[in-house]
C-alpha positions in Angstrom: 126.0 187.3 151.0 124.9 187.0 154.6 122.0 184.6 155.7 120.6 188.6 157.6 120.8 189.9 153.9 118.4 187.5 153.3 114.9 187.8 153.4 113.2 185.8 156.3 110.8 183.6 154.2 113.9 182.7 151.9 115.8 181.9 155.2 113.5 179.6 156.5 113.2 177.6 153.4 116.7 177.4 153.2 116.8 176.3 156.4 113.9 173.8 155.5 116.2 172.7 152.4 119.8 172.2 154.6 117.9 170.0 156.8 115.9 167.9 154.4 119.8 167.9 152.3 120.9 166.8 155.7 119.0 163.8 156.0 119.4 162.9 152.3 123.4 163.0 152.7 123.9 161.8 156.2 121.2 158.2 155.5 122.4 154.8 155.4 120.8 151.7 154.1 119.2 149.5 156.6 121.5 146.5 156.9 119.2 143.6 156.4 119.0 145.5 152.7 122.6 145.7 152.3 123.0 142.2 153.3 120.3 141.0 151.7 122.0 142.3 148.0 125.4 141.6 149.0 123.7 138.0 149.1 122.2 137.8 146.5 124.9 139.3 144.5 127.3 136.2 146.1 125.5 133.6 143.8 123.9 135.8 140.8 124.9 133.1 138.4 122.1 130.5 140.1 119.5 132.9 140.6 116.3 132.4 139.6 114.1 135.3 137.7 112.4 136.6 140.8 115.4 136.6 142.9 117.2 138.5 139.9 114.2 140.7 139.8 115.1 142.0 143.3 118.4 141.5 142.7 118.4 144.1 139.7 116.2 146.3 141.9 118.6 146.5 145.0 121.3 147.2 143.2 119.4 149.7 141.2 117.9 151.4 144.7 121.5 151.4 145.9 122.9 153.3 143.1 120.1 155.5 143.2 120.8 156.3 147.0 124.5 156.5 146.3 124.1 159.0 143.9 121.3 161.2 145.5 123.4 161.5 148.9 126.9 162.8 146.8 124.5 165.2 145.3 122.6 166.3 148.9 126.3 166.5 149.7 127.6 168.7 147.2 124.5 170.9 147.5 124.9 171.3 151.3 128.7 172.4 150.5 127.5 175.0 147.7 125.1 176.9 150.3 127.6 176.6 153.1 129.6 178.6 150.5 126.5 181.1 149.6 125.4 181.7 152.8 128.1 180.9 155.7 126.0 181.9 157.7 123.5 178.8 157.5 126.5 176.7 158.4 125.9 177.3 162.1 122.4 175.1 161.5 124.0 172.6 159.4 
């Protein structure tokens, strides 16, 4: 299928939909955050409960990121493959 088969509405919210996907897969995790858990995560044994409150929460946050960027990923290569087309705005 070509992206001129498609219907202009649908081709603008696919193009709407590659670049939200795009921001999704291409994010990073401020820093301070990353360092933040990875210091935490150094001495989990001596943490007290609300430092292994946010702790549990980073890690949980980072997973969740983790996961929703391989999936923003994957989706951005499955409508590179439906519509090459839409790869020139990707």
């Amino acid at each position: 299928m070509s992206a001129n088969d498609v219907a202009p509405q649908l081709r603008q919210a696919l193009e709407g939909t590659v670049a939200a996907l795009k921001r999704v897969a291409d994010a990073e995790l401020d820093s301070d955050v990353v360092q933040r858990m990875h210091r935490l995560g150094d001495r989990k044994e001596f943490l007290d409960a609300s430092e292994k409150q946010e702790y549990d929460w980073l890690v949980n946050f980072l997973m969740n990121r983790t996961l929703e960027k391989a999936e923003a990923t994957v989706a951005l290569q499955r409508l590179r493959d439906a519509v090459p087309d839409l790869a020139a705005s990707m």
